[in-house]
Structure formats: structure tokens, C-alpha cells
N, CA, C and O of each residue as an XYZ file, in Angstrom:
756
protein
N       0.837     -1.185      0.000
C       0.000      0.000      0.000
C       0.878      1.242      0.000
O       1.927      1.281      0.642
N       0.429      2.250     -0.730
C       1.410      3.309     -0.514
C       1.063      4.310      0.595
O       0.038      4.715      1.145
N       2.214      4.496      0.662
C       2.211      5.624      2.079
C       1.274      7.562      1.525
O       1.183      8.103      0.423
N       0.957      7.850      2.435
C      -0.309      9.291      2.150
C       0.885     10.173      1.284
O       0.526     10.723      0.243
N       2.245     10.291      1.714
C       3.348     11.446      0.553
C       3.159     10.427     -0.714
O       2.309     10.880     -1.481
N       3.547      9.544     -1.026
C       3.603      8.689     -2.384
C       2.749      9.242     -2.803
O       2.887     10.283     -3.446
N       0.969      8.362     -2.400
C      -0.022      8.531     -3.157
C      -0.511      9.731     -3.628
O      -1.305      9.865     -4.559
N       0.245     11.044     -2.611
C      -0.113     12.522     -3.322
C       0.633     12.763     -4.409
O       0.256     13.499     -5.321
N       2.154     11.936     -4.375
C       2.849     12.792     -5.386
C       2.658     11.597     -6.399
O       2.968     12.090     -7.483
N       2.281     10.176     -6.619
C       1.519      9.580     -7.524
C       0.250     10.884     -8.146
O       0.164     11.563     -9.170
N      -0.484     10.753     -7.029
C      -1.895     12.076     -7.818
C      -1.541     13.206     -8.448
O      -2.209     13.761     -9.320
N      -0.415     13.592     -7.990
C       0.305     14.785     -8.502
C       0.723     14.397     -9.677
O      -0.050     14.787    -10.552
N       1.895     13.606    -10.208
C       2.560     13.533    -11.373
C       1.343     12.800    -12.422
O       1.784     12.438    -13.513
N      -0.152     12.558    -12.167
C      -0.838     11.971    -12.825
C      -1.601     13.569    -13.320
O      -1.935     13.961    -14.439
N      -1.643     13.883    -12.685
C      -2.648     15.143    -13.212
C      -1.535     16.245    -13.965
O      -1.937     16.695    -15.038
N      -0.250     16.691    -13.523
C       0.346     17.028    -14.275
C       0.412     16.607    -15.825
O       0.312     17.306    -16.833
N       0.612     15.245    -15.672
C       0.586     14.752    -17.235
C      -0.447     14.554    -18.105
O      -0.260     14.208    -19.271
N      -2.159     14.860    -17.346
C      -2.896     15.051    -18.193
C      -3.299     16.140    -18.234
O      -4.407     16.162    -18.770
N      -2.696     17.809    -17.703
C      -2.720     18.703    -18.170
C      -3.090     19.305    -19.719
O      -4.083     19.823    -20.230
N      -1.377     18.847    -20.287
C      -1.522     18.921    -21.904
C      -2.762     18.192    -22.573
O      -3.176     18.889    -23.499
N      -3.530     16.969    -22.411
C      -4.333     17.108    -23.173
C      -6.187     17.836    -22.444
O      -7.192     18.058    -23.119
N      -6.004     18.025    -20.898
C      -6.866     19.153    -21.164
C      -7.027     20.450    -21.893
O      -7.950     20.790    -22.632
N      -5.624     21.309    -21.439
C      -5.423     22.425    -22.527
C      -6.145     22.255    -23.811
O      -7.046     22.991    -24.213
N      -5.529     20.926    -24.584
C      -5.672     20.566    -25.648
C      -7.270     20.313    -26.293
O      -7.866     20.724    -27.289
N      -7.566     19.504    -25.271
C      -8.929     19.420    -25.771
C      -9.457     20.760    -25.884
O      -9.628     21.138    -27.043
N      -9.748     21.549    -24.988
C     -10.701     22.344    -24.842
C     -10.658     23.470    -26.298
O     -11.504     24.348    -26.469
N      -9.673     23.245    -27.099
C      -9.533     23.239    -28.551
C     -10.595     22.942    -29.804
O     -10.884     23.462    -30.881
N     -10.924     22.007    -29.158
C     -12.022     21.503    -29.983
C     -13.638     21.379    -29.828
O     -14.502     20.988    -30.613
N     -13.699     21.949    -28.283
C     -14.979     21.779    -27.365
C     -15.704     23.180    -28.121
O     -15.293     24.211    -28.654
N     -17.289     22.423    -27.760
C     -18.417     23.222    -28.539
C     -18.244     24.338    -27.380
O     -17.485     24.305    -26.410
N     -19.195     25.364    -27.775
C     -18.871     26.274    -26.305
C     -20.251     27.201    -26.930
O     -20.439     27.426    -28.126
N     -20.917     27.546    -26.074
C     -21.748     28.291    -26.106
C     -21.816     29.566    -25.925
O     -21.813     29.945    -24.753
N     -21.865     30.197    -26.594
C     -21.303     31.640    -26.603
C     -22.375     32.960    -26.284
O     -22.069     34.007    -25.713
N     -23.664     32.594    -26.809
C     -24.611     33.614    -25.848
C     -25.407     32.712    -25.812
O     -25.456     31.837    -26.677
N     -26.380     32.790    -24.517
C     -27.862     32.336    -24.471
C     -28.549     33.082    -23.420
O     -28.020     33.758    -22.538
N     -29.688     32.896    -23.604
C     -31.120     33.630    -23.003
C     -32.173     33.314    -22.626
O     -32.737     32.620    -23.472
N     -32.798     33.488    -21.680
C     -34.035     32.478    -21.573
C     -35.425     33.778    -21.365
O     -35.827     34.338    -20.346
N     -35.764     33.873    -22.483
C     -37.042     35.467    -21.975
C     -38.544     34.679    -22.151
O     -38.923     33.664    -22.736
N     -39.103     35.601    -21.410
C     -40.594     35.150    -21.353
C     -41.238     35.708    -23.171
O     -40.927     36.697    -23.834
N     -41.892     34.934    -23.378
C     -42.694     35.414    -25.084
C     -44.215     34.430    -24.479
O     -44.363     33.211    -24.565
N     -45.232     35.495    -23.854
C     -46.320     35.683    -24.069
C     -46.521     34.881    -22.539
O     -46.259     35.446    -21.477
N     -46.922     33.774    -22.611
C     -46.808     32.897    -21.156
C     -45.935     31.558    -20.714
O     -46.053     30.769    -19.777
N     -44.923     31.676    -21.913
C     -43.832     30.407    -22.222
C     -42.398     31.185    -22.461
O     -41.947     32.055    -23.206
N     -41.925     30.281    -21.301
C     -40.204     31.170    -21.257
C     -38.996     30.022    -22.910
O     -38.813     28.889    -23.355
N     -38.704     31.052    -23.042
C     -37.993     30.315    -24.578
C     -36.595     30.266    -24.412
O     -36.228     31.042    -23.530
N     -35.417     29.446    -25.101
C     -34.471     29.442    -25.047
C     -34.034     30.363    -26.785
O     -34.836     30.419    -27.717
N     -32.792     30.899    -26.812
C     -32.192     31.358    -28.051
C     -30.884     31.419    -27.296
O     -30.660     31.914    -26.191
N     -30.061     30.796    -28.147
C     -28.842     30.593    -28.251
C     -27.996     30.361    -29.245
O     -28.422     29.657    -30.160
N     -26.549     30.899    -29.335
C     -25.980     30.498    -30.168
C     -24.451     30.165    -30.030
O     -23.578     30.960    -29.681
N     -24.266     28.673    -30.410
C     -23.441     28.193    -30.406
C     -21.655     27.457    -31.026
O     -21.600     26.597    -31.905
N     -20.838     27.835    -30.576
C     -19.785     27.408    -31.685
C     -19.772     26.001    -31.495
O     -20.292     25.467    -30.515
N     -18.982     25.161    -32.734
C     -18.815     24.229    -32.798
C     -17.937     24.190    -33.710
O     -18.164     24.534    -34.870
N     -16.512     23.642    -33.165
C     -15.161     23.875    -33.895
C     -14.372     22.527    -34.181
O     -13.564     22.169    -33.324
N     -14.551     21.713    -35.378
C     -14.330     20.084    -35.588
C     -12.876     20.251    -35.803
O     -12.155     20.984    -36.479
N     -12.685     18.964    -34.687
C     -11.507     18.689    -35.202
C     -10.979     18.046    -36.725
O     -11.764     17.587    -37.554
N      -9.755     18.102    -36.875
C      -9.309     17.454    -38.306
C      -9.980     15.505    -38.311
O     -10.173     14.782    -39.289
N     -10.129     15.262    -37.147
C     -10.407     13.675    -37.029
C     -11.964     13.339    -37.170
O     -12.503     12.330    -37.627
N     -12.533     14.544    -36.615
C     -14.053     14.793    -36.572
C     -14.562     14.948    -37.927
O     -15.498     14.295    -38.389
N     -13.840     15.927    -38.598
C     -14.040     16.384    -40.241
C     -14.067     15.240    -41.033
O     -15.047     15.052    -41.754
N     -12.801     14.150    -41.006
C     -12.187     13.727    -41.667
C     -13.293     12.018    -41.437
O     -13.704     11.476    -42.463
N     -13.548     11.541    -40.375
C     -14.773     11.157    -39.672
C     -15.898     11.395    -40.713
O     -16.189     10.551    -41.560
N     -16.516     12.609    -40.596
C     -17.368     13.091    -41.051
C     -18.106     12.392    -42.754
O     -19.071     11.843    -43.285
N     -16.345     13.129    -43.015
C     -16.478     12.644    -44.702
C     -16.288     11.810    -45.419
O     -16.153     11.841    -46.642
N     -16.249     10.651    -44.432
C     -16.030      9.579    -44.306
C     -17.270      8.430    -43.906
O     -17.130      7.228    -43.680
N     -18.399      9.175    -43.906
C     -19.454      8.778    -43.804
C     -19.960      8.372    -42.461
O     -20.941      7.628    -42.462
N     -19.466      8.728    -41.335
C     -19.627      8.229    -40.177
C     -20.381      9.770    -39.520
O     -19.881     10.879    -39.327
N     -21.974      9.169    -39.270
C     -22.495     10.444    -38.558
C     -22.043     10.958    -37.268
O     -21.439     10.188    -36.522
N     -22.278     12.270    -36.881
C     -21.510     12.669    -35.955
C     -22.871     13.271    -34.608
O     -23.601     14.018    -35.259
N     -23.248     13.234    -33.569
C     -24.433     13.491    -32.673
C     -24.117     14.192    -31.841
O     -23.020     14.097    -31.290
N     -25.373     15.446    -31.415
C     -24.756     16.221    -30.489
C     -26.260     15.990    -29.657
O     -27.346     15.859    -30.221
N     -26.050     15.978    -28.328
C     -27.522     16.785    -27.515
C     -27.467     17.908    -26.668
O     -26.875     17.917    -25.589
N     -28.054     18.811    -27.135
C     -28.110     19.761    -26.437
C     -29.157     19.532    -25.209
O     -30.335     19.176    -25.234
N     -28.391     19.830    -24.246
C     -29.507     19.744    -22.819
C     -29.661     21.057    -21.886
O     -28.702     21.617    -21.354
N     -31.010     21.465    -21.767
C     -31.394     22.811    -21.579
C     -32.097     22.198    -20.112
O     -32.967     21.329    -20.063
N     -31.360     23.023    -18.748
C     -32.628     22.807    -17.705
C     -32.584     23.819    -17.137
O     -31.523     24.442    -17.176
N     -33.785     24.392    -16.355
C     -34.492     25.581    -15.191
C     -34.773     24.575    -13.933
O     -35.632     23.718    -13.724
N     -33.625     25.084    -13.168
C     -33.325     24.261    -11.733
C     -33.552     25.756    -10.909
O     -33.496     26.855    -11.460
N     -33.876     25.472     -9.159
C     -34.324     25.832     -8.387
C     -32.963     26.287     -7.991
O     -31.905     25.661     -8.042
N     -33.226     27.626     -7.546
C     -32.039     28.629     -6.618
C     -31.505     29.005     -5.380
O     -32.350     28.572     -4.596
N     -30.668     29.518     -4.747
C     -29.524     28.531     -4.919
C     -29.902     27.081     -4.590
O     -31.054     26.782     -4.275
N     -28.877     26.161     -4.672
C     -29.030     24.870     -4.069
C     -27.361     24.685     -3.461
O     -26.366     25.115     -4.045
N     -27.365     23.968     -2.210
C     -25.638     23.803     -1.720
C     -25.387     22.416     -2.293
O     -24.159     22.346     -2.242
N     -25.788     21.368     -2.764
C     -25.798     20.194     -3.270
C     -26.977     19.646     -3.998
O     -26.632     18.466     -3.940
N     -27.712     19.627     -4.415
C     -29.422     19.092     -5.053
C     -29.874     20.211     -5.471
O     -30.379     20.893     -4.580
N     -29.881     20.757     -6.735
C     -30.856     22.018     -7.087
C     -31.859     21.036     -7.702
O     -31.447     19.888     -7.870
N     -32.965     21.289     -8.018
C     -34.151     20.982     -7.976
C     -34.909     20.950     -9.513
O     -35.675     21.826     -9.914
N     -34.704     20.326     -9.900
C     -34.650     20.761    -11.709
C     -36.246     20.520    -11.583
O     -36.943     19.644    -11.070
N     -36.569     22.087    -12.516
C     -37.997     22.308    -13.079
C     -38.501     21.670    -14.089
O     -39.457     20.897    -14.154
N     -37.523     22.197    -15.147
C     -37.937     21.086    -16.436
C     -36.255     20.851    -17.069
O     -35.394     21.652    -16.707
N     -36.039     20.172    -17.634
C     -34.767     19.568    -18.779
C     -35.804     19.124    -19.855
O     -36.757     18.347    -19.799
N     -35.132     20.109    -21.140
C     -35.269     19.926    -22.196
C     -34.080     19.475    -23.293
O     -33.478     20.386    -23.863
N     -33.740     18.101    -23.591
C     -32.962     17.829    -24.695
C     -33.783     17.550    -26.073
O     -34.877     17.093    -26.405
N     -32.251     18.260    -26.871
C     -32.578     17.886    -28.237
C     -31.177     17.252    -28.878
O     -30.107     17.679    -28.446
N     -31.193     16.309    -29.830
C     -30.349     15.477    -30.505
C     -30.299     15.476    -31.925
O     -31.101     14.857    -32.624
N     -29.141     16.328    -32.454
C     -28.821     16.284    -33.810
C     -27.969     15.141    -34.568
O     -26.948     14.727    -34.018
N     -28.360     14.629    -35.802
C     -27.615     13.595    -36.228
C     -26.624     15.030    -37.481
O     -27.183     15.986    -38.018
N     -25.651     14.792    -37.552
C     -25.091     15.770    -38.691
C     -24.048     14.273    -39.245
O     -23.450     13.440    -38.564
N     -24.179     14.422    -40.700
C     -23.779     13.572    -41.792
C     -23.538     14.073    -43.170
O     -24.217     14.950    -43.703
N     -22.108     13.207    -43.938
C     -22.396     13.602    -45.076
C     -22.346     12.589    -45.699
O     -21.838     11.541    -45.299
N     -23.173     12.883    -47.382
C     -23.780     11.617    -47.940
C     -22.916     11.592    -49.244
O     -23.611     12.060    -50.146
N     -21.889     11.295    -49.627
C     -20.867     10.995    -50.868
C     -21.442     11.026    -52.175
O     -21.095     11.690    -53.153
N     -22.507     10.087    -52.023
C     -23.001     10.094    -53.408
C     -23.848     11.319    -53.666
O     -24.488     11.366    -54.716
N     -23.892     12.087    -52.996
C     -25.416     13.153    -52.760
C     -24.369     14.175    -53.092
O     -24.368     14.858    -54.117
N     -23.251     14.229    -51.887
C     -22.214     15.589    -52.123
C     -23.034     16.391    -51.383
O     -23.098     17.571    -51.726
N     -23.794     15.955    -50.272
C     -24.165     16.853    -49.575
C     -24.015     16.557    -48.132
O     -23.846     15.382    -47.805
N     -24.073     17.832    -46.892
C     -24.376     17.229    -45.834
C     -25.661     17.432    -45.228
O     -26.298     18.425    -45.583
N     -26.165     16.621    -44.337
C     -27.422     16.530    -43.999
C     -27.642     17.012    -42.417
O     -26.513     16.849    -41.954
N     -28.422     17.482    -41.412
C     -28.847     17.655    -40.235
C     -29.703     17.577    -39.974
O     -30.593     18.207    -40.544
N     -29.981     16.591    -38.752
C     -31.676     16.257    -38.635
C     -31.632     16.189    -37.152
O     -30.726     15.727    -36.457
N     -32.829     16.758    -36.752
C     -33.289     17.267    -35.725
C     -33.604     15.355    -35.232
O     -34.023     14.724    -36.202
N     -33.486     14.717    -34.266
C     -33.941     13.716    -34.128
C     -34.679     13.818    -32.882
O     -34.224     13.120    -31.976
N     -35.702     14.513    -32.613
C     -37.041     14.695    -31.915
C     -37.760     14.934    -32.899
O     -38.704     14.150    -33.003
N     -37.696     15.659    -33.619
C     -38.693     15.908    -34.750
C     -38.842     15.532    -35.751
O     -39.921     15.523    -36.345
N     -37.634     15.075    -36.228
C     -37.878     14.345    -38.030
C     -37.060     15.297    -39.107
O     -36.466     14.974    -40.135
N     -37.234     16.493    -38.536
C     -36.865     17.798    -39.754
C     -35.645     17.592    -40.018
O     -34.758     17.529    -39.167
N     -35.455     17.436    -41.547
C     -33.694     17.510    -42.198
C     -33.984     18.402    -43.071
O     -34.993     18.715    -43.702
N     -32.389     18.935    -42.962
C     -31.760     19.890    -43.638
C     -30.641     19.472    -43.990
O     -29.797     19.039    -43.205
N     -30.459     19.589    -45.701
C     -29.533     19.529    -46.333
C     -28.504     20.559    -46.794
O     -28.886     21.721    -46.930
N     -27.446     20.292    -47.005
C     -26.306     21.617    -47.385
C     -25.313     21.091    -48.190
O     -24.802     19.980    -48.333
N     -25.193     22.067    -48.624
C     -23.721     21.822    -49.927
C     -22.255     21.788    -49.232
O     -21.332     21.035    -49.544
N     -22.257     23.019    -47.969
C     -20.805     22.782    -47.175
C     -21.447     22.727    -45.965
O     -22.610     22.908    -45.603
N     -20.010     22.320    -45.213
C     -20.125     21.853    -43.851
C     -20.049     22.681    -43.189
O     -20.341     22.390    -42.029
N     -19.569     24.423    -43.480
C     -19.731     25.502    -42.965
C     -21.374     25.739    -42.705
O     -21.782     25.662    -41.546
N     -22.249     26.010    -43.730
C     -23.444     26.026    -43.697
C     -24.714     25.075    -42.720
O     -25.829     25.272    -42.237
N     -23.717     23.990    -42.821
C     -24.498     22.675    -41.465
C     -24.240     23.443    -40.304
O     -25.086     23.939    -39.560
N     -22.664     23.523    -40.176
C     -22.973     23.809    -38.692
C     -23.149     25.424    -38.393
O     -22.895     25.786    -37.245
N     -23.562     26.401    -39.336
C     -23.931     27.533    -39.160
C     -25.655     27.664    -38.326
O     -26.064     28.492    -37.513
N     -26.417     26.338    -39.025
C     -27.656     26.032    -38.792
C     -27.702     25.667    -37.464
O     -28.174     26.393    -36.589
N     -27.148     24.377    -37.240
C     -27.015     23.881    -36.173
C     -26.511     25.055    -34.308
O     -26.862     24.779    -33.161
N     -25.682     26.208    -34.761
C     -25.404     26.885    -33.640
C     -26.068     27.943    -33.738
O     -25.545     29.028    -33.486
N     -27.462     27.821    -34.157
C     -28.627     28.831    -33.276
C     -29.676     28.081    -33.378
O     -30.275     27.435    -34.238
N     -29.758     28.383    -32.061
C     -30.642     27.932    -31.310
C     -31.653     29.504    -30.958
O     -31.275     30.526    -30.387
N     -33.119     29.153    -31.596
C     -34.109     30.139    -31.643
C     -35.385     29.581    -30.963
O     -36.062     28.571    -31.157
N     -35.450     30.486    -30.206
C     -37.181     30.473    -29.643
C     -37.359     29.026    -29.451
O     -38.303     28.595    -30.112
N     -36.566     27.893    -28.549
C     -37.010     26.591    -28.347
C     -37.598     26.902    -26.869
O     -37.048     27.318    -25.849
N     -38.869     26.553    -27.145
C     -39.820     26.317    -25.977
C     -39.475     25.768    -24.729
O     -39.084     24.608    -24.851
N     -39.480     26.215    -23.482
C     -38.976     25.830    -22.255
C     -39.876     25.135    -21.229
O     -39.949     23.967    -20.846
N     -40.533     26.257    -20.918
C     -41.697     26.059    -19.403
C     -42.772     27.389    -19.330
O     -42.498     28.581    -19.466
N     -43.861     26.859    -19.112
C     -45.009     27.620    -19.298
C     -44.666     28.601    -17.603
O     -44.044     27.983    -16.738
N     -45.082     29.946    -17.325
C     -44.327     30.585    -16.390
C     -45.628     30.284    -15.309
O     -45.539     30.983    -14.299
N     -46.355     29.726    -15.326
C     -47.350     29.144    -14.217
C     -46.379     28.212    -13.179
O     -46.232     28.230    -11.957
N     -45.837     27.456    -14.176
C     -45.049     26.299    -13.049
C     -43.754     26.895    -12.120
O     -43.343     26.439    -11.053
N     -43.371     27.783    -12.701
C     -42.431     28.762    -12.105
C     -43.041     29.657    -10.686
O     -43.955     30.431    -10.972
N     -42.629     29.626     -9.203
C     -42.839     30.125     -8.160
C     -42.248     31.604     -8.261
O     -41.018     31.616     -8.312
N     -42.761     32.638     -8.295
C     -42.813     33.989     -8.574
C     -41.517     34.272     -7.468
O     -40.505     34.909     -7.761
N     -41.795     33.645     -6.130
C     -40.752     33.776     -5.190
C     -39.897     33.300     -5.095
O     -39.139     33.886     -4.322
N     -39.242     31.811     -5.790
C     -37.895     31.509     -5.850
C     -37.604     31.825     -7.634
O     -38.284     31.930     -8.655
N     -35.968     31.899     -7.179
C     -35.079     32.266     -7.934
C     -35.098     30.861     -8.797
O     -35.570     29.826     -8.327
N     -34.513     30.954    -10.152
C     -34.013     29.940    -10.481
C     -32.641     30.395    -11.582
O     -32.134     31.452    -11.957
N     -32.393     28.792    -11.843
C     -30.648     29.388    -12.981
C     -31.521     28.349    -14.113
O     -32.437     27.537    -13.979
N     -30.908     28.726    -14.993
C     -31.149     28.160    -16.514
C     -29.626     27.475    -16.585
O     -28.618     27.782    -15.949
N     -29.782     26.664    -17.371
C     -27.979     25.823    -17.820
C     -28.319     25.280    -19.077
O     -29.333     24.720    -19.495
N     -27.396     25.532    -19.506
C     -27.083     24.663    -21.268
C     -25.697     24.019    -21.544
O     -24.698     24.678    -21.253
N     -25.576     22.925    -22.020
C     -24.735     21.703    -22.106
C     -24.924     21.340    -23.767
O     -26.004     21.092    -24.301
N     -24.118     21.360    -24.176
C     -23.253     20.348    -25.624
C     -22.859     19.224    -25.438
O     -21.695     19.255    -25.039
N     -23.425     17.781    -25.569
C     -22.734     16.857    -25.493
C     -22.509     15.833    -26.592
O     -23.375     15.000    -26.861
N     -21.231     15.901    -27.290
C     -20.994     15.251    -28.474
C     -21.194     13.208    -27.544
O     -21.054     12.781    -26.398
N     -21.451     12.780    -28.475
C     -22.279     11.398    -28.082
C     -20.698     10.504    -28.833
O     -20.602      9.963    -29.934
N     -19.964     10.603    -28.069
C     -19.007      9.201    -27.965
C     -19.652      8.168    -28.617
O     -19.530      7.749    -29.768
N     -20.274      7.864    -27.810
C     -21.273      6.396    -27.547
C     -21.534      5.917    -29.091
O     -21.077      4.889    -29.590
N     -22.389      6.910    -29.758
C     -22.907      7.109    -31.348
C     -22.229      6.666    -32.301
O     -22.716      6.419    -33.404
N     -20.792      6.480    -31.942
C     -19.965      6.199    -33.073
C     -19.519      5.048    -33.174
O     -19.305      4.510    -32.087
N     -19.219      4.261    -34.357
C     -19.001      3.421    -34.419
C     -18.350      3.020    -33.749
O     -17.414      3.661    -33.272
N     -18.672      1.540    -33.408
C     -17.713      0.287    -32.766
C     -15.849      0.407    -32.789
O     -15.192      0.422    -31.748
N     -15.411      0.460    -33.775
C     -13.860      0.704    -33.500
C     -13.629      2.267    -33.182
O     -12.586      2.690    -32.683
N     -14.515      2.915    -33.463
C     -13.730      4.836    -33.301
C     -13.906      4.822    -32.230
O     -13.230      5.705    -31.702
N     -14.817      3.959    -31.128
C     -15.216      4.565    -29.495
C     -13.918      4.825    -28.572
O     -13.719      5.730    -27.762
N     -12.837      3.391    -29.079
C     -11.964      3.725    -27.233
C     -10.743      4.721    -28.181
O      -9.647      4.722    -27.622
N     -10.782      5.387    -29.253
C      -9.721      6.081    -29.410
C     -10.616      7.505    -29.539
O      -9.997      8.568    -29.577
N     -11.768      7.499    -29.591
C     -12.369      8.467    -29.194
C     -12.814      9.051    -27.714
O     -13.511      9.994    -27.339
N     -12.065      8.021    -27.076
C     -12.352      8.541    -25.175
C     -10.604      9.283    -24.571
O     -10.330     10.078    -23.672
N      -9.856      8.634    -25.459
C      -8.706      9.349    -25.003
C      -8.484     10.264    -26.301
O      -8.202     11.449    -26.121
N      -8.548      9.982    -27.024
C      -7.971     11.220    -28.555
C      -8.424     12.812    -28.138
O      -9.546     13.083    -28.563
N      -7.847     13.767    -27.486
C      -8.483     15.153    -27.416
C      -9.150     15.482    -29.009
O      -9.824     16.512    -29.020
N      -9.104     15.124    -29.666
C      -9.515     15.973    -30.791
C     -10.923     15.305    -30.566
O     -11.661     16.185    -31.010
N     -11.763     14.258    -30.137
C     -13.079     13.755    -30.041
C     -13.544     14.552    -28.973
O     -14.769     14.674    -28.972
N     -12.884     15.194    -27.970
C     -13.544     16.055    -26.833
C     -14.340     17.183    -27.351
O     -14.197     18.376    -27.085
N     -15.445     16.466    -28.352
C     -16.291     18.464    -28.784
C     -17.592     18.046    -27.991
O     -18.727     17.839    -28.421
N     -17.052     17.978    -26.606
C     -18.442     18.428    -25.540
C     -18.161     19.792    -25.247
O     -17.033     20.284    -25.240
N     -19.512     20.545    -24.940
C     -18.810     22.076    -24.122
C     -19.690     22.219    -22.326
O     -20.861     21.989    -22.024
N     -18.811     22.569    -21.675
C     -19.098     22.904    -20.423
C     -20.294     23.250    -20.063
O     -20.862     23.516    -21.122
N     -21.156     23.436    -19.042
C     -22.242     23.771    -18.656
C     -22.172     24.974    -18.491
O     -21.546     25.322    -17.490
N     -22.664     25.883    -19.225
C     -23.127     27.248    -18.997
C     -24.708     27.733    -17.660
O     -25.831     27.336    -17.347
N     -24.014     28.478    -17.423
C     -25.296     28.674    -16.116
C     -25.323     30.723    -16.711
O     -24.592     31.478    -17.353
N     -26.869     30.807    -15.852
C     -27.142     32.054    -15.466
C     -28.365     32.007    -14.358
O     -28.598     31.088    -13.573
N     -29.064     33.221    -14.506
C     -30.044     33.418    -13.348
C     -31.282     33.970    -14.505
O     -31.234     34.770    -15.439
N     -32.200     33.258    -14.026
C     -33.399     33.484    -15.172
C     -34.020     34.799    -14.658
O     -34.433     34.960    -13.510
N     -34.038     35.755    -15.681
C     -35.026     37.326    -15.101
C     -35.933     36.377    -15.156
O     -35.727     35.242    -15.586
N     -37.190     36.887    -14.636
C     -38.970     37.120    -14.158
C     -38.997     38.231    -14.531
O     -40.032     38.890    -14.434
């Protein structure tokens, strides 16, 4: 068993060395760059807009016929909380983005809804894909006039989604890290 100095400076020289590929990843991570949550009529809405910056492996992936999945996850949790905030509602949505060789096009489809959209470049897919407009949240009845709440939004590229051999070089490869961090705020009333 190791002694309590070892096992710190074991923990130590382990996190040092995965420094470089945090730096690294966060290179490639989606990141959300504004969002909002306003009331429109008696339903609070989300609009947001988001980057999404592929790596060369992601691209290359891509055009290669292997679809690529993101879910965006939207929740209105209860204010403050010191451990358990209290989630009101979570709303996800799940994009399939693909390109089709013989078509010469790429495709994006909303997979809650059915709706695809096709494009000639891959600039134009993911131009579509990082706004996020007027997606419906929570009717402001269910909302307590007297507590506070925070809104949060999450990017999570779906590992999982990809094929059978890309998964375990896609859990260590930084260039597969295009999740982005949880964004928080405080919802006006």
C-alpha cells in the first residue's frame, strides 16, 4: 500500500501529465457563446448560439461517412441549491449531422422531430445547427414567482454514437472532446 506522501505525489505527477491534453482538448470543445431564456407571451424560450469547432479527425470522420451526434440539454433548476438544485424542467434535443458521398451533400436532422436539412458545405451545417431560436422551455405558471431559479445549457458530443472501432480512441484522442461545459445564469422574471 502506498504511504499518504507517495499517493499525493503519484496524484500529482498523474494530473500534471494530463494537463496537456486538457489544454488541448478544450480546442475543440463546442462552447456556447450567448444564451437567453425570456418570457414570449406565457412560455419562457431558449435562443442561443453556439460554436462548434471540428476537429481534423471529426471532419475527416465526417467525410467519411460516419455520422456525428450532439444533444443539447437545456434545464431551469431551483435557486440557490448547496448540493441538489431541484430541476424544473430539462429539455434535450439530438442532432444527427452527416455527409452523404453520393449526394455531395451534408445533412442535419433534428432527431425529436424528423426535420432535415440539407447543405452543400459543412460551414453552412454547422452555421444552422449553432442557433438555437425560440425553443420552448416552461409555461411561467409552473415557475414560483418567489424563488429564484438558474437556466444551464450543455453540448454533449455522443461518444457512444460512433461506431464500434472509433469509441476507445475516441475517449482518449483530445480531438473527439467536442463536448462544451455547462453554462449557467439566473433566469429574469
Amino acid at each position: 500500500m502506498l504511504s499518504s506522501k507517495r499517493y499525493r505525489h503519484f496524484l500529482s505527477v498523474l494530473l500534471l501529465g494530463c494537463l496537456p491534453l486538457w489544454a488541448y482538448s478544450a480546442e475543440f470543445s463546442a462552447e456556447v457563446k450567448q444564451a437567453e431564456v425570456i418570457l414570449k407571451g406565457d412560455e419562457y424560450v431558449l435562443s442561443a448560439t453556439i460554436d462548434y469547432p471540428l476537429s481534423e479527425k471529426a471532419k475527416s470522420a465526417l467525410q467519411n461517412g460516419v455520422p456525428l451526434y450532439w444533444r443539447l440539454q437545456v434545464k431551469i433548476q431551483e435557486a440557490p441549491g448547496y448540493f441538489w438544485n431541484k430541476t424544473k424542467v430539462e429539455i434535450v434535443r439530438r442532432y444527427r449531422l452527416q455527409y452523404h458521398a453520393l449526394l455531395n451533400m451534408y445533412r442535419l436532422k433534428n432527431e425529436e422531430d424528423g426535420v432535415v436539412h440539407n447543405f452543400s458545405t459543412l460551414v453552412s451545417a454547422l452555421e444552422l445547427m449553432s442557433v438555437v431560436s425560440d425553443l420552448p422551455l416552461i409555461n411561467k405558471d409552473r415557475l414560483d414567482s418567489a424563488q429564484q431559479y438558474l437556466c444551464l445549457v450543455k453540448l454533449n458530443f455522443e461518444r457512444d454514437a460512433l461506431p464500434l472501432p472509433l469509441r476507445p480512441f475516441a475517449y482518449i484522442d483530445p480531438q473527439w472532446y467536442l463536448s462544451s461545459d455547462w453554462t449557467s445564469w439566473s433566469l429574469k422574471k
